[in-house]
C-alpha positions as CSV (number, residue, x, y, z in Angstrom):
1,X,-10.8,-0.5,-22.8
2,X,-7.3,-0.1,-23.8
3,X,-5.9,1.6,-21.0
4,X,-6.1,0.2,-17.1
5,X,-5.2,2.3,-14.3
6,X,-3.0,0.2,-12.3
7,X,-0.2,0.1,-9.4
8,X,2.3,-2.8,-8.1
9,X,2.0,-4.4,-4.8
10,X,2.5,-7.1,-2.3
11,X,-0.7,-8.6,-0.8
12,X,-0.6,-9.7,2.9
13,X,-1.9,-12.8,4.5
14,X,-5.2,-13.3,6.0
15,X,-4.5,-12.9,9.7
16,X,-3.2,-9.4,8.9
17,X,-6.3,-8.3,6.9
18,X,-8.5,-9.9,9.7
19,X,-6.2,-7.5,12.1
20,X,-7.2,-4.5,9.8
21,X,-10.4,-5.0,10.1
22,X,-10.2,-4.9,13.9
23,X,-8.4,-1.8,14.0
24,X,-10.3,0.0,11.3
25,X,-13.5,-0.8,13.0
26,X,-12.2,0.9,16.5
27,X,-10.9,3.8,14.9
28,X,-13.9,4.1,13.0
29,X,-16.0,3.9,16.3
30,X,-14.1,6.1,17.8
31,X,-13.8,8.8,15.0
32,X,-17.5,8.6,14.0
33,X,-18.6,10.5,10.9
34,X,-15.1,12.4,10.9
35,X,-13.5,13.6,7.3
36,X,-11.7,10.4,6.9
37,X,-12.1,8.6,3.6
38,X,-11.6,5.0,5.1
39,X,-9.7,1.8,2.7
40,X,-11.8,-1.5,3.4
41,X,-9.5,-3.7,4.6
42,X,-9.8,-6.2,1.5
43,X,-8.0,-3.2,-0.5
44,X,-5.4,-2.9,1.4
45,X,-2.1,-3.7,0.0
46,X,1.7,-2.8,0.4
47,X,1.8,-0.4,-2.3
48,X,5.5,-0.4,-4.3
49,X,4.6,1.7,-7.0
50,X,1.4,3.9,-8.0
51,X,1.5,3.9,-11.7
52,X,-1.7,4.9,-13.1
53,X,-3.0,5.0,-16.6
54,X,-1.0,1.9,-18.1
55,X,-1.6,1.1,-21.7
56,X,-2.1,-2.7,-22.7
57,X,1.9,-2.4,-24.9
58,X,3.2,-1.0,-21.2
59,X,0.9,-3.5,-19.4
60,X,3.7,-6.2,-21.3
61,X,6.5,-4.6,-20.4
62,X,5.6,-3.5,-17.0
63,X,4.8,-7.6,-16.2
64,X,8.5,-8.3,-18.2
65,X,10.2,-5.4,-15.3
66,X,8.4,-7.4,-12.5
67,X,9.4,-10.7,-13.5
68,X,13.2,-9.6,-14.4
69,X,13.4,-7.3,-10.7
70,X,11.2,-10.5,-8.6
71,X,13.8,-12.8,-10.4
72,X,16.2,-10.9,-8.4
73,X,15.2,-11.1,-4.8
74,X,14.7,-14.0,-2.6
75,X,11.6,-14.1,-0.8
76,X,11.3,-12.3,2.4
77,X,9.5,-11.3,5.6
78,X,7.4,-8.1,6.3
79,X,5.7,-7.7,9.6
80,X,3.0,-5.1,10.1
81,X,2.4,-2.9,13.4
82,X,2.2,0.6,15.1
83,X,-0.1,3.7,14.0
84,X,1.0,6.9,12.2
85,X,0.0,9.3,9.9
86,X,1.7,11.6,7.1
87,X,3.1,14.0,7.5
88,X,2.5,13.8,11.2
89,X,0.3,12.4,13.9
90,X,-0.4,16.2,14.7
91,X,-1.2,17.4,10.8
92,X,-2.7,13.4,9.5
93,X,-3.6,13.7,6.1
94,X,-3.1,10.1,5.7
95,X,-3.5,7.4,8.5
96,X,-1.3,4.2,8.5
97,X,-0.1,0.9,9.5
98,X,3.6,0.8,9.8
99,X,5.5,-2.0,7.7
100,X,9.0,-3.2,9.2
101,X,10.7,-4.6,6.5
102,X,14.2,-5.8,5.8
103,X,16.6,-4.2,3.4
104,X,15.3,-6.6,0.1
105,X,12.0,-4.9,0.2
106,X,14.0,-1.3,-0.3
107,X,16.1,-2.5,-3.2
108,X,12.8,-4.4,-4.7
109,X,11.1,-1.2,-5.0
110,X,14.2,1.0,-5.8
111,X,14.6,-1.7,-9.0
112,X,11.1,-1.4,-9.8
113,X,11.1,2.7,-9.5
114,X,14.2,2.7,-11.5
115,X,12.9,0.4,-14.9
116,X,9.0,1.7,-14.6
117,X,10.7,5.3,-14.4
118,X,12.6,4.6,-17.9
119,X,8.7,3.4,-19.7
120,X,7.7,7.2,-18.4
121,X,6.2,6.9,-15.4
122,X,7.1,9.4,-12.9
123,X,9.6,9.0,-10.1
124,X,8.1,9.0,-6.6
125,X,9.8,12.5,-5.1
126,X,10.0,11.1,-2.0
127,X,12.0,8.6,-0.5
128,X,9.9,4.7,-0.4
129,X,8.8,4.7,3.4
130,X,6.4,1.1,3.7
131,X,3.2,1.4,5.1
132,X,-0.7,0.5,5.1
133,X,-2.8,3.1,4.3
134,X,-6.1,2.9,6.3
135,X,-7.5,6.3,5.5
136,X,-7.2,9.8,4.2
137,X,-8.3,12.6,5.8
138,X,-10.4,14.9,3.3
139,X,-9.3,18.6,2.9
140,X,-12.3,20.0,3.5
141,X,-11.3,18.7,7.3
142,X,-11.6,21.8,9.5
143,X,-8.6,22.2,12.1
144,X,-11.3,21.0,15.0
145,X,-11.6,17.5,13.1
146,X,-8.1,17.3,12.4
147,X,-6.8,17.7,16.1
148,X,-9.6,15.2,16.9
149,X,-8.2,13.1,14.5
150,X,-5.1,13.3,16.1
151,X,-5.6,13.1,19.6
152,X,-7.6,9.6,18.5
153,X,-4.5,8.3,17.1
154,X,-2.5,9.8,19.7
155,X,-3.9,7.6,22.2
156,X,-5.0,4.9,20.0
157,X,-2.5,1.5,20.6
158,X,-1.8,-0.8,17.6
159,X,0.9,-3.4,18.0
160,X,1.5,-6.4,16.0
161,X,-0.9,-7.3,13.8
162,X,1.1,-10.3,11.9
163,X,3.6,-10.6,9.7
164,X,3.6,-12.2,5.8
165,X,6.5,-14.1,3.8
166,X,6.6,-12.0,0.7
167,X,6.8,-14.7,-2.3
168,X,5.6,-12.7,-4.8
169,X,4.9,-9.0,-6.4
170,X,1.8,-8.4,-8.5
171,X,0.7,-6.5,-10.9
172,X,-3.1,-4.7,-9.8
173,X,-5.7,-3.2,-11.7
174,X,-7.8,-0.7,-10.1
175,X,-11.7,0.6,-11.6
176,X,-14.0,3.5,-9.5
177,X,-16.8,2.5,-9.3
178,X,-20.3,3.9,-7.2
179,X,-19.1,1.9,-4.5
180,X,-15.6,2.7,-4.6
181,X,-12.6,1.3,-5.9
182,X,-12.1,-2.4,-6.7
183,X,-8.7,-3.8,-7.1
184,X,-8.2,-7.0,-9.4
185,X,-4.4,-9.2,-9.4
186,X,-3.6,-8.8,-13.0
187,X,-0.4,-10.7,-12.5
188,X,2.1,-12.1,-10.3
189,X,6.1,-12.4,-10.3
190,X,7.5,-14.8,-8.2
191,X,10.5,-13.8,-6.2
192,X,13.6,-16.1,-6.9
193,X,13.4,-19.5,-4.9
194,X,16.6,-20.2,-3.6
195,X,18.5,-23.1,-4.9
196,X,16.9,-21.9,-8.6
């Protein structure tokens, strides 16, 4: 298997993912057997950059751009709250936590965007917005599940959930299987530790 399908991302701590859980089981109790493709909250990561179908000579030199860009940035803290959805809490298509991050995690990802763009892989169109996905709403939704769906997270309340000191940025593979996706670290950059 020469070829991994893969994406770059920042993993959170555990009081966040026990958080998740908490708020993906209300919404899930409260949306029963809706259209919505709910992420466990083990796979849930703050996504920089989707990349897909990575060869093992890109693998290298996608693990040399994260080391050079991490080698860059100081480490930094993220904290995770609030409820949304793209492209709108009235039209969800995708439901999320928000991320509130400081201006390092932009440029992180802009570096990150900017050298994986030059190996070929495409540019996101639109402009980095961090969040945690925690479902997608199918397509096959009628419009009477989708303004459920939205009235649900219309009322539902999520504050702070935690907040993580980003150290590091890894490198994940991702393989389908029957019971879904399962995500492995294949590598981890550092961020610069200061007085290095």
């Amino acid at each position: 298997m020469n070829v991994i399908r893969a994406f770059i991302a920042i993993s959170l701590s555990s009081e966040i993912y026990k958080n998740l859980e908490k708020v993906l089981g209300d919404l899930r109790e409260r949306l029963p057997g809706s259209p919505v493709r709910w992420v466990p909250a083990k796979n849930i990561h703050l996504t920089l950059k989707f990349l897909g179908d990575v060869s093992l000579t890109n693998q290298e030199l996608v693990v040399k751009i994260l080391q050079s860009e991490a080698s860059h940035h100081a480490p930094f803290e993220v904290s995770v709250g609030d409820l949304g959805a793209f492209p709108s809490i009235h039209r969800p298509r995708v439901v999320w936590v928000g991320v509130k991050a400081p201006p390092e995690l932009q440029s992180l990802q802009h570096g990150i965007e900017a050298e994986t763009s030059r190996l070929g892989y495409a540019r996101e169109d639109r402009e980095f917005s961090p969040h945690l996905t925690l479902g997608r709403v199918s397509r096959n939704a009628t419009s009477q599940d989708v303004q459920r769906i939205s009235e649900v997270l219309s009322s539902a309340k999520v504050g702070y959930l935690g907040a993580v000191r980003v150290q590091a940025v890894n490198l994940y593979r991702s393989d389908l299987n029957p019971q879904g996706a399962v995500y492995t670290q294949v590598f981890s950059a550092p961020l610069a530790q200061p007085g290095h």
